[in-house]
C-alpha positions in Angstrom: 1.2 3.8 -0.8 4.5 3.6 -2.8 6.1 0.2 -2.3 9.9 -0.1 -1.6 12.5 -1.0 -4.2 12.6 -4.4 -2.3 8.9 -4.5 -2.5 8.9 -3.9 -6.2 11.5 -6.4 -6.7 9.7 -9.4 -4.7 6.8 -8.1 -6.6 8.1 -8.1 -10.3 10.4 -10.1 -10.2 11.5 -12.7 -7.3 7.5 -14.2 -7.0 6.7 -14.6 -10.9 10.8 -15.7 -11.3 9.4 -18.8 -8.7 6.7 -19.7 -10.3 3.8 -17.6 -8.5 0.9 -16.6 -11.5 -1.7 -16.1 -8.9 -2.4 -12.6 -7.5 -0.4 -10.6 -5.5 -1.1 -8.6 -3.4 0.7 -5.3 -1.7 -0.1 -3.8 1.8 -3.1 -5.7 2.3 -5.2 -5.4 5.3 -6.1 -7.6 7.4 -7.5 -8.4 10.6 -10.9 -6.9 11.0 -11.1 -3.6 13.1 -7.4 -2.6 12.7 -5.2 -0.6 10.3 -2.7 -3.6 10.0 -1.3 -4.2 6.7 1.3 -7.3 5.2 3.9 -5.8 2.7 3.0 -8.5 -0.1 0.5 -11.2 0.2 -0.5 -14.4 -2.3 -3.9 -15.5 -0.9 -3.8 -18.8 -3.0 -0.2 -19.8 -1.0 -1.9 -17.7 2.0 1.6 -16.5 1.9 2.4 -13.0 3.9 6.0 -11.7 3.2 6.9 -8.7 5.1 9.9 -7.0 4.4 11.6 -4.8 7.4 13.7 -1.8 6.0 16.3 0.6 7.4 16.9 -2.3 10.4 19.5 0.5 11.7 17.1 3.3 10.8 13.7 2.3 12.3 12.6 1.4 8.5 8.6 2.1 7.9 8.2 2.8 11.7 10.7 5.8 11.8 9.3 8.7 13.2 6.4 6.4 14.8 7.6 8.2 18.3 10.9 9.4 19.2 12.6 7.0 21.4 11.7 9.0 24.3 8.3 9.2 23.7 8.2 5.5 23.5 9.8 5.2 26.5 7.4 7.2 28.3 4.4 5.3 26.9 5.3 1.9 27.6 6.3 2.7 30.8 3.0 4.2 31.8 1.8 1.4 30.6 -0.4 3.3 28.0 0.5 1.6 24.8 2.6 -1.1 23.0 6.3 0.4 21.2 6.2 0.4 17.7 8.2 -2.9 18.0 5.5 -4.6 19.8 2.7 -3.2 17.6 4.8 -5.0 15.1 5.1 -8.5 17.2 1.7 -8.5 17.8 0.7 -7.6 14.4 2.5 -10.8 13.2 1.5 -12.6 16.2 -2.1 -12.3 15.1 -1.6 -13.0 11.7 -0.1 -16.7 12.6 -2.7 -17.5 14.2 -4.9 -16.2 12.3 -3.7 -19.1 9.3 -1.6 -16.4 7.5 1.8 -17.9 6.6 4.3 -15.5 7.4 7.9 -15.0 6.7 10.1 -12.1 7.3 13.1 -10.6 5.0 15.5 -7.2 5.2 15.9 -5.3 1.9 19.4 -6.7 1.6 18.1 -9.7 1.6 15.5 -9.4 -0.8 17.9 -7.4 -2.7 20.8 -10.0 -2.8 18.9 -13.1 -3.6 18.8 -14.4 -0.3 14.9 -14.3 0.0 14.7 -15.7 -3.4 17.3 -18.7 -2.5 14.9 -19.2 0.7 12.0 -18.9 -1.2 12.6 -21.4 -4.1 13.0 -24.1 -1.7 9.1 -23.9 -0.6 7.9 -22.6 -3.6 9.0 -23.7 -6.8 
């Protein structure tokens, strides 16, 4: 899967900027039995960063359903949104012992994340 340029610049830069040597890790699975996957991931910091793209564009869940169709699902009670896939996916992963923390691309992109970052990490 190709990484974002947010992604690539938490990845290359941002994490080994801070500090972090250990392994990192991009769209790693988790939870046993289900196709959920953490944008980056250091298991030594058991650290899960997910980065949400396109806020105003439906970022990696556009075209997941058109908004009617989601609307018809959830209110037939069939399935979660996309949205709530998402909530429970980080859900689980809390409680499961995963650290999580959750940036925009602008964010990532205009050192914000990084700011945030260096004061847990460094």
């Amino acid at each position: 899967m190709k990484l974002s340029e947010a992604q690539l610049l938490l990845v290359d830069h941002i994490l080994p900027e801070l500090g972090v040597e250990e392994e990192i890790l991009t769209e790693f699975q988790f939870a046993d039995g289900r196709q959920w996957r953490l944008d980056v991931y250091v298991p030594e910091l058991r650290l899960a960063i997910e980065i949400s793209g396109g806020q105003f564009s439906g970022g990696h869940r556009r075209g997941y359903w058109s908004a009617q169709e989601a609307r018809r699902r959830t209110k037939a009670g069939k399935v979660d949104s996309p949205q709530e896939d998402e909530y429970n996916k980080l859900n689980w992963a809390v409680m499961d012992g995963y650290r999580v923390l959750q940036f925009t691309n602008e964010q990532v992109k205009d050192g914000r994340a990084k700011a945030f970052l260096a004061e847990f990490i460094a």
